[in-house]
Backbone bond lengths (Angstrom), bond angles and torsions (degrees), N, CA, C in turn:
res aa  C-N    CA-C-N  psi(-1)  N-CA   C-N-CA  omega(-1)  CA-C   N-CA-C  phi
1 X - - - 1.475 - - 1.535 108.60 -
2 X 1.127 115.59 141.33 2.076 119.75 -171.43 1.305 106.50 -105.28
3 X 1.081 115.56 157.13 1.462 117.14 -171.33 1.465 114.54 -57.07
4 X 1.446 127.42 -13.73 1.270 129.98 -143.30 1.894 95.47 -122.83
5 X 1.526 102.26 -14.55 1.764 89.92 177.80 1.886 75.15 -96.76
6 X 1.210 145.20 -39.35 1.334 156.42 -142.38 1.678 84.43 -51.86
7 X 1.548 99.74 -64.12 1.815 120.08 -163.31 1.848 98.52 -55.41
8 X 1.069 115.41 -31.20 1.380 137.24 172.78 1.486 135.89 -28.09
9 X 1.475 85.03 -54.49 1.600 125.05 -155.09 1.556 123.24 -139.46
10 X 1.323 107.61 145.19 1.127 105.15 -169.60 1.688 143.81 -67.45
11 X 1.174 126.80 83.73 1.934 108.11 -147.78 1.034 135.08 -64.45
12 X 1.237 144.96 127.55 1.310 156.08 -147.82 1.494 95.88 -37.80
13 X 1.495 112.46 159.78 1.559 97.80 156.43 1.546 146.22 -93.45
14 X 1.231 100.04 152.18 1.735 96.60 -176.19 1.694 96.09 102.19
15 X 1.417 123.58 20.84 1.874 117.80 -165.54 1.379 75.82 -139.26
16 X 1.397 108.14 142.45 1.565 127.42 175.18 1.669 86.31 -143.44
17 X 1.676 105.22 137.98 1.373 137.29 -153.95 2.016 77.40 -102.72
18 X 1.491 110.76 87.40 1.869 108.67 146.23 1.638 124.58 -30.23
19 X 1.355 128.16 143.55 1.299 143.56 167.60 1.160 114.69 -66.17
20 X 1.394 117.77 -40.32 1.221 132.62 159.29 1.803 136.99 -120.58
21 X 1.152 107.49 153.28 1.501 103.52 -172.31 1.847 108.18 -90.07
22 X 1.645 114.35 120.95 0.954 105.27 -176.44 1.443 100.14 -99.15
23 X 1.893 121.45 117.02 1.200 129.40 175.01 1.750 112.99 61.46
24 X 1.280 121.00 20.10 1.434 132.05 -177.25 1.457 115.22 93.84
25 X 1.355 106.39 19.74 1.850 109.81 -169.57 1.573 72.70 -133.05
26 X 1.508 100.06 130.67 1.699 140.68 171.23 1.521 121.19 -129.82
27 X 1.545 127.29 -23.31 1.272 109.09 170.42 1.298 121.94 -111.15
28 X 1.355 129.43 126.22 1.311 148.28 -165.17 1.872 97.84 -92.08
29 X 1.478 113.08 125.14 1.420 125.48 -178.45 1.226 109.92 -112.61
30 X 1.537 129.96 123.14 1.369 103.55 -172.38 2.005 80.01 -157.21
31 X 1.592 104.88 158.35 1.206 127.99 178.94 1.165 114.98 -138.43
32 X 1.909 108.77 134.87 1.309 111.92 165.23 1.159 137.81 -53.56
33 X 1.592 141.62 157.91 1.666 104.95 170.60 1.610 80.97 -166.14
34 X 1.370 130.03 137.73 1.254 142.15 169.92 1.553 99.33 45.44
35 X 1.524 119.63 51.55 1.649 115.56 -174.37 1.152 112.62 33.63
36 X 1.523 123.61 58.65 1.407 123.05 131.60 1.564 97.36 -149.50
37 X 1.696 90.51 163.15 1.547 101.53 -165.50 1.252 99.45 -104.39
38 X 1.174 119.58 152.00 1.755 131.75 -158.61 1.721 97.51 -139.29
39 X 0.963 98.75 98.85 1.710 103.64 -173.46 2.076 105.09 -76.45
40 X 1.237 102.58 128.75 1.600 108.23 -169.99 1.006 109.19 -109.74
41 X 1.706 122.94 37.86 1.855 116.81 157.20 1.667 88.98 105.99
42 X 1.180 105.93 150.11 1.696 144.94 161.63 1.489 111.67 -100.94
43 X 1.366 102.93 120.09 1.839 126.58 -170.38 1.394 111.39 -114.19
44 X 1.144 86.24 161.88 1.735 98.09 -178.01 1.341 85.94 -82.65
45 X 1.358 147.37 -92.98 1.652 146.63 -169.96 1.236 107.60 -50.31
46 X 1.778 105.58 -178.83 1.306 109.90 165.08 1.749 78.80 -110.84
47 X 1.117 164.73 -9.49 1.534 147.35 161.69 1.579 111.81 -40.96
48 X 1.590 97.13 -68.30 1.560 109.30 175.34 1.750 103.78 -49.87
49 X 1.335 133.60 -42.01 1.293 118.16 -172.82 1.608 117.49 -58.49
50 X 1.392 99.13 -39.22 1.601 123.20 -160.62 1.643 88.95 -81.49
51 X 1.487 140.09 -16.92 1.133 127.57 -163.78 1.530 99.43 -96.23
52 X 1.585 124.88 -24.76 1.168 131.24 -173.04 1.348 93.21 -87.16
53 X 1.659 144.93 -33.50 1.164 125.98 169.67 1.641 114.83 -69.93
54 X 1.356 121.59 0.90 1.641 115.42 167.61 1.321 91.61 -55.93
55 X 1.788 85.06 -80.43 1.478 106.70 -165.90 1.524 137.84 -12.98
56 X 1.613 92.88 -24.78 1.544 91.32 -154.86 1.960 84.42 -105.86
57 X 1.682 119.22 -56.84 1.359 115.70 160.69 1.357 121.46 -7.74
58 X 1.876 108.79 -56.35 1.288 104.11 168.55 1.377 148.52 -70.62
59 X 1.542 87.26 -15.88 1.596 106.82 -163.64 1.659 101.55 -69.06
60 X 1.584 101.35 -51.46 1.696 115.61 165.17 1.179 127.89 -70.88
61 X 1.326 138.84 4.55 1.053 141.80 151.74 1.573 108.10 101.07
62 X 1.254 122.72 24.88 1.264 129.67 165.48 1.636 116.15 -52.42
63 X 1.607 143.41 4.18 0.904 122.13 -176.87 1.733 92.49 125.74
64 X 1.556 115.26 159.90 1.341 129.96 -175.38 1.525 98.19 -85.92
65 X 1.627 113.61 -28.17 1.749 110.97 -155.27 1.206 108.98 -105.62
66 X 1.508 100.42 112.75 1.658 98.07 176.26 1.460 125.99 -40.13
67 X 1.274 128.93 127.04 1.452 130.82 -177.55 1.476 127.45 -68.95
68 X 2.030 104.92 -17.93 1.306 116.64 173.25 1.767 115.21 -108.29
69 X 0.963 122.63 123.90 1.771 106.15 -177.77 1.348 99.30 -80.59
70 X 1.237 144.47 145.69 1.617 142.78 -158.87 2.050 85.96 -124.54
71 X 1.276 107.49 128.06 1.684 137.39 -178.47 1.867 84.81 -69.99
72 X 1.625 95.41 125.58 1.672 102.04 164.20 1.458 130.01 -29.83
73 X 1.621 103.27 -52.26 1.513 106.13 -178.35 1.401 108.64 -72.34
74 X 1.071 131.06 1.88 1.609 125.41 168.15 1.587 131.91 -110.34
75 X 1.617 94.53 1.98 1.314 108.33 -174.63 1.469 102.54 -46.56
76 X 1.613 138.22 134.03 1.308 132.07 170.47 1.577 119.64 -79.34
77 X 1.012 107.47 157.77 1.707 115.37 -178.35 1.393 102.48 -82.64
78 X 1.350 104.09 174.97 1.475 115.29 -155.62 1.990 98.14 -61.62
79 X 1.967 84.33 -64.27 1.840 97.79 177.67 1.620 99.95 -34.28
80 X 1.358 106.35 -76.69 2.038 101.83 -169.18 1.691 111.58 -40.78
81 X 1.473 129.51 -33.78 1.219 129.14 179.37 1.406 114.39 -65.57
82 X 1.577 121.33 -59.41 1.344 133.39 155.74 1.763 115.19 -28.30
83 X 1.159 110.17 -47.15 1.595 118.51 -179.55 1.745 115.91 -78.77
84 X 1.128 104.81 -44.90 1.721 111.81 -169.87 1.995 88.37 -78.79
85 X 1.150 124.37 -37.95 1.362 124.46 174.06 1.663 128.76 -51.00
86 X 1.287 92.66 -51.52 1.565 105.42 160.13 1.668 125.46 -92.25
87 X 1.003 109.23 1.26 1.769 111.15 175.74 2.024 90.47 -100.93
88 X 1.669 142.99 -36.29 0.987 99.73 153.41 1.493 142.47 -122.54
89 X 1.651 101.72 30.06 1.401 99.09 141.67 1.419 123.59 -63.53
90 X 1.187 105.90 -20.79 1.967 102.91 -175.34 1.661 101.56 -72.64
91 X 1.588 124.28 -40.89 1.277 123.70 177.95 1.672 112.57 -64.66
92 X 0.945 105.76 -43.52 1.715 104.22 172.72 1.285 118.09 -54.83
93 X 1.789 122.15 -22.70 0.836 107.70 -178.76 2.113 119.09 101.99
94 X 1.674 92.39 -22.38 1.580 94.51 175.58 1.255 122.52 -73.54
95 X 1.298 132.05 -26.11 1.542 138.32 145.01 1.423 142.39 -124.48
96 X 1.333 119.69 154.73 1.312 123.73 -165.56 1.663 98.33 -106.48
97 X 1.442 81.13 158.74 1.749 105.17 -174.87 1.878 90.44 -66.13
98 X 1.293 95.54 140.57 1.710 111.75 166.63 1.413 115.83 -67.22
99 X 1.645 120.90 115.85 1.251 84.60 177.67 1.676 100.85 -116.59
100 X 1.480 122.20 -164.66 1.700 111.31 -152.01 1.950 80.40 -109.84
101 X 1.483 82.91 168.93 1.125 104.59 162.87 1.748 146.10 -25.31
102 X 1.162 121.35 104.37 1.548 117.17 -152.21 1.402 106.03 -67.73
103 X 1.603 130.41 116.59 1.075 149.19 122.80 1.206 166.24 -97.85
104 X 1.049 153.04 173.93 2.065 143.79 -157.58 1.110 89.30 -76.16
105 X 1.050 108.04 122.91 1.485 130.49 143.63 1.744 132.15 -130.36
106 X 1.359 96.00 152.05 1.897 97.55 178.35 1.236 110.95 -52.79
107 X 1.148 89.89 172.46 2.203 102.51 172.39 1.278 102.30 -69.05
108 X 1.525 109.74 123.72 1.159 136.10 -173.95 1.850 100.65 -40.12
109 X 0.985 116.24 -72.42 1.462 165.39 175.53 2.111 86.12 -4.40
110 X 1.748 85.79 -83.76 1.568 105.16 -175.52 1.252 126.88 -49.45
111 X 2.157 95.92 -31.42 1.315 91.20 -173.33 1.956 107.05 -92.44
112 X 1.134 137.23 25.78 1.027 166.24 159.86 1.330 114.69 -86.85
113 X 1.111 126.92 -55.91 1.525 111.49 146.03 1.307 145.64 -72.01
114 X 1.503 92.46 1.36 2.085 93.74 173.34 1.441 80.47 -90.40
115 X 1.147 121.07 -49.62 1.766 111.17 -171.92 0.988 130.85 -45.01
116 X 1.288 120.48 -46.74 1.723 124.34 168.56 1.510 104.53 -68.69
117 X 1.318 137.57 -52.58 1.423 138.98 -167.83 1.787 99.31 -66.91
118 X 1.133 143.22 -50.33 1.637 129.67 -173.27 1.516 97.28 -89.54
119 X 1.348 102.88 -70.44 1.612 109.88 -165.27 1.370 109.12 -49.75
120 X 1.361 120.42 -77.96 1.248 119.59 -168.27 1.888 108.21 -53.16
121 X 1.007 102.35 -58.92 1.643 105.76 173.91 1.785 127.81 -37.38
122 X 1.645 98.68 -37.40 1.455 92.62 167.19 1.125 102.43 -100.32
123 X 1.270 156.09 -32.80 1.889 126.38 165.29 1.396 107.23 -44.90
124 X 1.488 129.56 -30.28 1.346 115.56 179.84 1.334 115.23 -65.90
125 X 1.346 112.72 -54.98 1.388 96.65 168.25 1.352 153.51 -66.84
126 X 1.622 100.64 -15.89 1.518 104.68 175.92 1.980 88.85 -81.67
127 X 1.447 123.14 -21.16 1.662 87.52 160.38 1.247 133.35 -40.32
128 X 1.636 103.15 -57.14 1.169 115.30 -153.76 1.519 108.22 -62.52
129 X 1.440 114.11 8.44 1.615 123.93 -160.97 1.492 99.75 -97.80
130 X 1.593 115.14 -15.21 1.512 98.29 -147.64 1.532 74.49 -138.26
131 X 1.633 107.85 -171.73 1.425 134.43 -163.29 1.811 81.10 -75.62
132 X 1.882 94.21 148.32 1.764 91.89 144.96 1.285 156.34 -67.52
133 X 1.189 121.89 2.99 1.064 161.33 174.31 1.535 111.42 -63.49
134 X 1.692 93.27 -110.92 1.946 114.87 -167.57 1.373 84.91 -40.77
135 X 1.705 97.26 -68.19 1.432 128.96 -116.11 1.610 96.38 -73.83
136 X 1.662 126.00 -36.45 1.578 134.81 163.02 1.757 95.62 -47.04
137 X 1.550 114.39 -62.83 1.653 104.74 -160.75 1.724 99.23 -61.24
138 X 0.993 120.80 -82.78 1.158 113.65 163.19 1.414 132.13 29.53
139 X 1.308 104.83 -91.54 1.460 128.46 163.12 1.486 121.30 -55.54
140 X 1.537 111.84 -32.29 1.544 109.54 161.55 1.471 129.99 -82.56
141 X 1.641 113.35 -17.13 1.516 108.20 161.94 1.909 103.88 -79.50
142 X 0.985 121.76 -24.52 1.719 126.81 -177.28 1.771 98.59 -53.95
143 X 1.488 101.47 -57.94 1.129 126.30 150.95 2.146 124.86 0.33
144 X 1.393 75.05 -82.32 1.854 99.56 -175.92 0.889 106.08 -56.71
145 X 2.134 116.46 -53.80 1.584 116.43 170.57 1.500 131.81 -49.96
146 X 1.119 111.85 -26.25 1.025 131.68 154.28 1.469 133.14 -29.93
147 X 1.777 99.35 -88.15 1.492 106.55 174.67 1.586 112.81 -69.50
148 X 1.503 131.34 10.13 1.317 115.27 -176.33 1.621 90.37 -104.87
149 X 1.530 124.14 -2.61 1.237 135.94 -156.35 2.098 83.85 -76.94
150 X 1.448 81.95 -74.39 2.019 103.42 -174.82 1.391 107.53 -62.75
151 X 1.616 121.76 -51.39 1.332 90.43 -173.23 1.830 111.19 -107.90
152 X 0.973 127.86 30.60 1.602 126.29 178.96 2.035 109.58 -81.16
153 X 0.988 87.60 1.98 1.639 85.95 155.24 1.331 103.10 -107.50
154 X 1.362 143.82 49.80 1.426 128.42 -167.64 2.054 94.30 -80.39
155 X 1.214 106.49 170.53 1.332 95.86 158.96 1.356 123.45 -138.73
156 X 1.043 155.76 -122.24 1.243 129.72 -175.32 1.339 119.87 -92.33
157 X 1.966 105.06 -29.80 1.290 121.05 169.47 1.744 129.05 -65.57
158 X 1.256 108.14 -16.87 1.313 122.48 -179.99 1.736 123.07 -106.68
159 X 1.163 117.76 -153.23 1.287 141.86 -152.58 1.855 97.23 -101.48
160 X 1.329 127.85 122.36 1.645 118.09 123.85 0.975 130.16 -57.52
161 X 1.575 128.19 159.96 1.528 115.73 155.44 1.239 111.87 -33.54
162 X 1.007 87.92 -60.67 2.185 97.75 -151.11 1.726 100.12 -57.70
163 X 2.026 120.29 -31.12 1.323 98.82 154.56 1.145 125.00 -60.97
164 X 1.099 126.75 -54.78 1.906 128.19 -171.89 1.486 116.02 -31.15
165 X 1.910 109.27 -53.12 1.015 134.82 -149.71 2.192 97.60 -68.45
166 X 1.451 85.09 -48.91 1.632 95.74 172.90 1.354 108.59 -48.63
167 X 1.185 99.18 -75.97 1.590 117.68 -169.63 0.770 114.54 -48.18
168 X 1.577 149.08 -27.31 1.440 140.99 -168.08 1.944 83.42 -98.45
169 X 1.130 131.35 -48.39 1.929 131.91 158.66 1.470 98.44 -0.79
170 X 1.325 100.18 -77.80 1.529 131.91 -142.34 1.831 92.50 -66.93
171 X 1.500 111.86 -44.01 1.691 124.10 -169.49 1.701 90.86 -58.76
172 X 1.432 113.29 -44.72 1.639 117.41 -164.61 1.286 115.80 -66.96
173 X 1.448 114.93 -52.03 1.561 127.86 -169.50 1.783 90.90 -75.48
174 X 1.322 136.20 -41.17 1.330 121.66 -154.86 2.179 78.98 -90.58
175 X 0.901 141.28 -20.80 1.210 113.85 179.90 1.887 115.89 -88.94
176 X 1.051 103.31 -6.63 1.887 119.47 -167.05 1.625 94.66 -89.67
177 X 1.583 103.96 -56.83 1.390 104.12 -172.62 2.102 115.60 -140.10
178 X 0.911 98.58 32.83 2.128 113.28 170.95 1.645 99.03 32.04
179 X 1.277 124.63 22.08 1.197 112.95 174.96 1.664 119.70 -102.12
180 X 1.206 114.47 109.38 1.763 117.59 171.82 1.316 102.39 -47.30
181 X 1.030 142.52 -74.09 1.766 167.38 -178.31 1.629 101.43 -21.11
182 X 1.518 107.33 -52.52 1.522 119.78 162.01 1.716 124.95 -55.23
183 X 1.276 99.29 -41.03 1.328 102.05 -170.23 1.508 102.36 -82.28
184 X 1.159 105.99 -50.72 1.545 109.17 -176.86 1.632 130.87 -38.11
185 X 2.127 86.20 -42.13 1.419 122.16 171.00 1.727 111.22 -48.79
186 X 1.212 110.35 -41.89 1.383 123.17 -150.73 1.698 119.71 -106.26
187 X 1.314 82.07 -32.59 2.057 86.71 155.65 1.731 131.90 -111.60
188 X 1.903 84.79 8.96 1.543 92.45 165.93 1.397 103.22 -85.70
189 X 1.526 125.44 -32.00 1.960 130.03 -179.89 1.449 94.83 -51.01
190 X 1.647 100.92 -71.21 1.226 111.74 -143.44 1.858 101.61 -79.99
191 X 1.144 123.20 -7.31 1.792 118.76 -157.15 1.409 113.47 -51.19
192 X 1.362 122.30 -16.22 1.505 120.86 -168.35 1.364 105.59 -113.23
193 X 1.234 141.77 9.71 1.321 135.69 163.14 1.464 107.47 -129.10
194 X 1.753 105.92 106.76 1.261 95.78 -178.21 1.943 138.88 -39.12
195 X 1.862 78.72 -47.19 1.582 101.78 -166.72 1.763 100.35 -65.96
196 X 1.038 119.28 -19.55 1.793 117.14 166.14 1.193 122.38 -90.38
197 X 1.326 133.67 7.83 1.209 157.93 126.83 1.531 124.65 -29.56
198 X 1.798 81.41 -81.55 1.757 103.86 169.98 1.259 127.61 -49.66
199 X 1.706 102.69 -14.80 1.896 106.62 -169.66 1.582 99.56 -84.63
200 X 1.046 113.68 0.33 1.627 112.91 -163.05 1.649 95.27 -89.75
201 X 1.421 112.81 -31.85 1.596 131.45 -174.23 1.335 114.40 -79.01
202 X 1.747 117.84 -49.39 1.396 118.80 173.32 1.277 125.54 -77.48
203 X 1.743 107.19 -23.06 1.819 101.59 -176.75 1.408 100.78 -70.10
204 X 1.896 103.66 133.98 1.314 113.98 159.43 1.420 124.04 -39.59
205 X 1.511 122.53 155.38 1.049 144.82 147.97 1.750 124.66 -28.62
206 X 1.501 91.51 -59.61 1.534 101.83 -158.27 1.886 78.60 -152.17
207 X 1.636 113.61 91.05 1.624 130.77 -176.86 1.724 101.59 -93.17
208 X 1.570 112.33 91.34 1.651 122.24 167.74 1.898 105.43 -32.16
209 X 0.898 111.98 -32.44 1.681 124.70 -158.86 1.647 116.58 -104.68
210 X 1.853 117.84 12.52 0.929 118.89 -165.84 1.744 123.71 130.67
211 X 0.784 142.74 -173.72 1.878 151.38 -159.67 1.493 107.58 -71.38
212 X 1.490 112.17 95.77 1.450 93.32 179.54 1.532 111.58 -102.28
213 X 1.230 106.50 -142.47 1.798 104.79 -157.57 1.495 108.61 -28.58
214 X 1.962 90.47 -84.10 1.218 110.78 -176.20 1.871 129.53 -28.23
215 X 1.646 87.70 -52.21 1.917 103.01 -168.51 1.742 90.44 -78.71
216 X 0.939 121.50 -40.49 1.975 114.45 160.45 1.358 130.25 -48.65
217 X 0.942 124.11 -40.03 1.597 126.11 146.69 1.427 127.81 -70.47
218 X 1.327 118.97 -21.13 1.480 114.37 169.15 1.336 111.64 -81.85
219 X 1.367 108.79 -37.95 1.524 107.56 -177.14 1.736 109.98 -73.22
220 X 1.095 122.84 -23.07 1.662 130.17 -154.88 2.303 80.45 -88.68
221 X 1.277 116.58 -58.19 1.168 119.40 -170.70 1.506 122.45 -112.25
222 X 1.118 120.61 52.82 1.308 141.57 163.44 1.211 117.46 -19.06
223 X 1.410 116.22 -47.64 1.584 131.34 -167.70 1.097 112.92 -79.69
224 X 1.610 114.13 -13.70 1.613 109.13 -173.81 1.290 106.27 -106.69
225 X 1.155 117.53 27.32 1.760 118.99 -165.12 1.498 100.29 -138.08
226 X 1.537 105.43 -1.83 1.636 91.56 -178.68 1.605 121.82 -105.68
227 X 1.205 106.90 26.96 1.167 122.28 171.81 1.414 115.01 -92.97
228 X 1.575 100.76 -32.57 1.446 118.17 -165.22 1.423 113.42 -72.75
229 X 1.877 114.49 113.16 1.278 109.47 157.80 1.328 153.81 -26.27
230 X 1.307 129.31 116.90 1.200 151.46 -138.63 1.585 108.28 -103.00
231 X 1.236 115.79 138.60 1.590 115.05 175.73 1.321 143.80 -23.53
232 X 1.503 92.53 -40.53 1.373 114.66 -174.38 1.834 112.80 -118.37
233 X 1.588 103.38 23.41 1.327 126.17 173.51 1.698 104.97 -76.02
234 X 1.459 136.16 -47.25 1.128 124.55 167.67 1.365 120.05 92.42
235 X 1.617 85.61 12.11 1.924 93.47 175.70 1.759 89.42 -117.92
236 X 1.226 126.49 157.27 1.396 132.31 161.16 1.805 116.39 -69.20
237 X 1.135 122.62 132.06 1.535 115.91 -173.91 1.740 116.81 -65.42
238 X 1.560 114.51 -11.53 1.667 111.51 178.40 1.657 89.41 -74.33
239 X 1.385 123.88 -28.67 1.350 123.24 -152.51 1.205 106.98 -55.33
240 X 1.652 102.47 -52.12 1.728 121.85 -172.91 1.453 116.16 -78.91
241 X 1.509 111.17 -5.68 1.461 109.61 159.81 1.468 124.40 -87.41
242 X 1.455 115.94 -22.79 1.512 121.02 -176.99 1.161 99.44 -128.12
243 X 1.355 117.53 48.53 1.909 137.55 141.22 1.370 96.73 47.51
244 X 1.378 143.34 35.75 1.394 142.60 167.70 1.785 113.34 -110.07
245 X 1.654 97.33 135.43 1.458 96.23 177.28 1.749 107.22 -126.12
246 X 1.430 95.41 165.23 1.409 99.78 -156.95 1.733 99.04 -79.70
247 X 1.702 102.27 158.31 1.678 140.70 35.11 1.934 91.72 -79.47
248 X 1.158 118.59 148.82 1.332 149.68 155.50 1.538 106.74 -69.95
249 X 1.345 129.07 115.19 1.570 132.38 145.57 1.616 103.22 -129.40
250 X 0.965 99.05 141.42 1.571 112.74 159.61 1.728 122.51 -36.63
251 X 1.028 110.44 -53.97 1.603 111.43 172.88 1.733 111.82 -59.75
252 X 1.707 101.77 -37.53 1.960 94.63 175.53 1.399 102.20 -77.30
253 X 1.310 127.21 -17.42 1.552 124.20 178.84 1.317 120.23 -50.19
254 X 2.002 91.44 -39.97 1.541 102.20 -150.88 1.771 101.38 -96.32
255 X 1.242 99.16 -12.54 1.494 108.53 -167.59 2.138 92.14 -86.22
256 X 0.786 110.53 -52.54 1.576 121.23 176.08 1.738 100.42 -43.81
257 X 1.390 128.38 -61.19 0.818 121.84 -176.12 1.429 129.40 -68.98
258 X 1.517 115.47 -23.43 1.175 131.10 -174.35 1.656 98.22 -75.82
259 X 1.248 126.21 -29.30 1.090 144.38 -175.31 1.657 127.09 -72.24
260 X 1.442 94.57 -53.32 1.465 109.53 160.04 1.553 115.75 -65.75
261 X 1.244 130.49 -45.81 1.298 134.67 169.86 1.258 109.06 -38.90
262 X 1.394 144.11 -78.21 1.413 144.51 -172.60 1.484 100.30 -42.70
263 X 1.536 142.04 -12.99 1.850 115.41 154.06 1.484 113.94 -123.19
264 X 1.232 100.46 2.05 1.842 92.62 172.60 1.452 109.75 -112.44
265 X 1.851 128.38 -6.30 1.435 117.51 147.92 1.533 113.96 -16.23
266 X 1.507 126.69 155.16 1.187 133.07 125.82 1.439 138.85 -37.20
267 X 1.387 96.73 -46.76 1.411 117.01 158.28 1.359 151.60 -42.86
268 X 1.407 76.40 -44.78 1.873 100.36 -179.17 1.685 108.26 -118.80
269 X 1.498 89.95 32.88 1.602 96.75 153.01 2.033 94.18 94.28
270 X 1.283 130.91 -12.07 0.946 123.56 164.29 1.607 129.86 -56.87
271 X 1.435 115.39 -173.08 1.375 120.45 173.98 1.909 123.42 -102.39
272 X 0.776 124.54 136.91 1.062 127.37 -171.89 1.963 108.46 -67.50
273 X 1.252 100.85 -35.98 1.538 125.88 163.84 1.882 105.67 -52.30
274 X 1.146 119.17 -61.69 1.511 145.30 168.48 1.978 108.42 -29.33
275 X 1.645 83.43 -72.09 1.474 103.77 -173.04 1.447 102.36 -42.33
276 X 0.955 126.43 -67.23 1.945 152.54 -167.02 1.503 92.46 -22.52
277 X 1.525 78.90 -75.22 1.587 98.66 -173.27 1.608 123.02 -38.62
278 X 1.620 112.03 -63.50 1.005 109.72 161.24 1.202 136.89 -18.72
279 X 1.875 94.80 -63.47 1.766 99.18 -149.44 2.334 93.07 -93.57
280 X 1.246 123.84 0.72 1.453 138.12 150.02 1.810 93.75 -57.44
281 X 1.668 122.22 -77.41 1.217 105.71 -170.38 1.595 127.90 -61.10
282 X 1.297 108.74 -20.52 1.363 109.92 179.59 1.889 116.12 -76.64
283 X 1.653 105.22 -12.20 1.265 110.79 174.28 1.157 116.07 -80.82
284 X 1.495 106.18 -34.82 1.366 105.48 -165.63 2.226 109.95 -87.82
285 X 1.443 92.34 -6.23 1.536 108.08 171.28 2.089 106.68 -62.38
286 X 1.503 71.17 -65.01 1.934 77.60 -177.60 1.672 112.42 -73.23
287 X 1.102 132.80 18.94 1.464 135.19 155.66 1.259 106.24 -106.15
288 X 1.039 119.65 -35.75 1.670 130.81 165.57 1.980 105.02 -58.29
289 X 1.497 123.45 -50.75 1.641 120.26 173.22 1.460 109.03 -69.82
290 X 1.484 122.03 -35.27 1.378 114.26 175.31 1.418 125.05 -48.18
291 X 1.897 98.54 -67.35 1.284 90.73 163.88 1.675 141.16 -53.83
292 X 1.117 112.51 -18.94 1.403 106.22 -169.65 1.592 86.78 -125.60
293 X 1.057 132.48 69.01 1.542 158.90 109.76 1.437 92.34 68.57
294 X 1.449 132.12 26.15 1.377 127.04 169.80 1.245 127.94 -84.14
């Protein structure tokens, strides 16, 4: 179905038509369930979207009759049925990823940093060699083979690929731009296809040939950036993270922060993504009172 009979016609339910196409997938499938919404993957169709909202209707017991009738030419193949079946039972929560057989392995930790420092580092660069396009996907399925290479002996105490692959995500976006909201944004799209995962890891920084990291996330999520203070806004950016407005002293710095801490801790039910941020803006507050003698 093309975007233009799509605009046309009515979309199955539970499929909301994206603003933008992430990697050629535009319809977002998602179902209510105990008042909260559980988003079930981004599709290339709106058929395939509407087929993952059967799936899932059924999975919870909404009834024997599928709620979407799926158009002949989109009927899915067995493999795509098998796949869209288990990517959202995994979101519902009714099954867990398999994992292999428990064996020795290094500290999770270290071997997470040889991974990002060789592995990830040379797919980045043979990106940066080629078009953004192939030559980025490419390098991010090379990528996947990869981390199932090092960590597919994980054992219960450690890392999967598909953790590593996040987690080192999550290290990038919270060091580029300190936003949880972003990250959350970005491995809730991408969480079910590894190799679109990995592209978040291999696209360059600064891509001679087109949109790299940074201008790829601004452009992909527009909406989450327009809140964000502007150059000629005239507040400092730690300011607007630890909810303090000027005159600036050190004691309102410290009281603001002490403040924010009790719901964005880890502890107290916050994010560990959250915390970073914070306790980055609260550093850069008190180098900010030093210098200017407050």
């Amino acid at each position: 179905m093309s975007r233009e009979e799509t605009s046309q016609t009515r979309l199955p339910r539970g499929v909301t038509l994206l603003p933008r196409s992430r990697g050629g997938r535009r319809f977002l499938s998602k179902i209510r369930q105990k008042g909260v919404e559980i988003h079930l993957g981004i599709y290339e169709s709106a058929g395939l979207a509407g087929f993952a909202f059967n799936v899932a209707s059924e999975a919870i017991g909404r009834g024997s009759r599928p709620p979407n009738p799926i158009p002949d030419d989109e009927q899915p193949d067995a493999e795509t049925v098998w796949r869209i079946t288990g990517r959202v039972r995994r979101r519902l929560g009714l099954d867990r990823e398999t994992r292999r057989l428990e064996v020795a392995s290094p500290d999770p930790e270290q071997l997470l940093v040889f991974f990002e420092v060789t592995v990830v580092g040379f797919w980045r660069d043979q990106a940066a060699r080629s078009d953004t396009g192939q030559g980025v996907d490419v390098a991010s399925r090379r990528l996947v083979h990869d981390a199932q290479l090092v960590f597919g002996g994980s054992t219960k105490n450690s890392l999967t690929p598909d953790e590593a692959i996040a987690r080192l995500v999550a290290r990038r976006v919270d060091r580029a731009f300190r936003r949880a909201d972003l990250t959350r944004a970005i491995l809730d799209d991408d969480g079910d296809e590894d190799w679109r995962v990995a592209r978040w890891l291999v696209l360059p920084d600064h891509h001679p040939q087109g949109r790299g990291f940074r201008d790829e996330v601004r452009y992909l999520y527009p909406e989450l950036f327009e809140a964000e203070p502007g150059p000629n806004h005239g507040v400092p950016h730690w300011a607007c993270v630890l909810a303090v407005d000027p005159p600036f002293s050190l004691d309102k710095i410290r009281d603001a922060y002490r403040t924010r801490s009790k719901t964005l801790h880890p502890d107290v039910g916050g994010t560990h993504v959250e915390f970073v941020r914070l306790r980055a803006a609260y550093e850069e507050a008190r180098d900010y009172c030093r210098v200017m003698g407050l």
